[in-house]
C-alpha positions in Angstrom: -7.6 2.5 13.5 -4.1 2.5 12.5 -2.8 1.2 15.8 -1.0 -2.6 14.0 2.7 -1.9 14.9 5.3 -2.1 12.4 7.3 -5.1 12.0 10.2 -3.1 13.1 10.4 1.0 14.4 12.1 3.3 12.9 14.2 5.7 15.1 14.0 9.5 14.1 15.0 12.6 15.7 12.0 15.0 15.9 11.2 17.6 18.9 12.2 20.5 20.7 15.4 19.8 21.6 15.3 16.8 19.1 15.4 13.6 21.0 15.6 10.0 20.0 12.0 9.1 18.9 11.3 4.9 18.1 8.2 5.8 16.1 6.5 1.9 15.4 2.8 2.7 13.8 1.0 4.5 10.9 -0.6 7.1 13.9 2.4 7.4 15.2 4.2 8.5 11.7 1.2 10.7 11.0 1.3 12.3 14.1 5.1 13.0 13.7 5.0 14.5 10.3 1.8 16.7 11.5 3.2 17.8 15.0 6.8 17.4 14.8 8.7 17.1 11.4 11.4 19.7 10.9 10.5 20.6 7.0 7.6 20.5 4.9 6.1 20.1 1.2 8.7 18.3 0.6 8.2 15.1 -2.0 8.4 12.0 -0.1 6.9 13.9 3.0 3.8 14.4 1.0 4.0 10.7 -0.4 4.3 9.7 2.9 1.2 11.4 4.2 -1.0 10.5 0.8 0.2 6.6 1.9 -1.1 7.5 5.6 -4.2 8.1 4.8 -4.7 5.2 1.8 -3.6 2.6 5.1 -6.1 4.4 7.3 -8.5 3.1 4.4 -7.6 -0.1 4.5 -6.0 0.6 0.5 -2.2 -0.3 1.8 -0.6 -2.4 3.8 1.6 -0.8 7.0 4.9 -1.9 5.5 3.7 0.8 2.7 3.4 3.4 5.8 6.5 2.2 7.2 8.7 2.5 3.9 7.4 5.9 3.4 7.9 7.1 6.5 11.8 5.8 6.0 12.4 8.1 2.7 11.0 11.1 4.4 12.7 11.0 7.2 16.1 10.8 5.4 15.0 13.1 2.9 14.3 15.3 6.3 17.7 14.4 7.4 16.3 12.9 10.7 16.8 9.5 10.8 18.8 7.8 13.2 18.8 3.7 12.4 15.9 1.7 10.6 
């Protein structure tokens, strides 16, 4: 499915407590910003998900996921190093 790993994780902190989380696939970031993600409806949150799903389809390429991902986790104020 969406199991390719990124050329390179990105490094968020998501949880209860928040811990240090290398997140390194399209799943993974989905699963983050469903389960985990400390705001929502937020614009590149949304964009981010929209992207998700367009890989899933084979529409995007994972570098796509993975830049998305990147904007809404600093627009969530959660990322620690890219």
């Amino acid at each position: 499915m969406m199991q390719k790993p990124w050329n390179k994780p990105v490094v968020v902190m998501i949880g209860e407590p928040p811990v240090e989380t290398a997140i390194e696939t399209t799943q993974a970031a989905s699963w983050a910003m469903i389960e985990d993600w400390p705001i929502e409806d937020e614009p590149a949150c949304d964009k981010a998900l929209l992207i998700f799903a367009e890989v899933s389809k084979g529409k995007r390429a994972d570098e796509d996921a993975r830049q998305a991902f990147l904007a809404a986790a600093v627009e969530a104020g959660i990322l620690v190093r890219k």
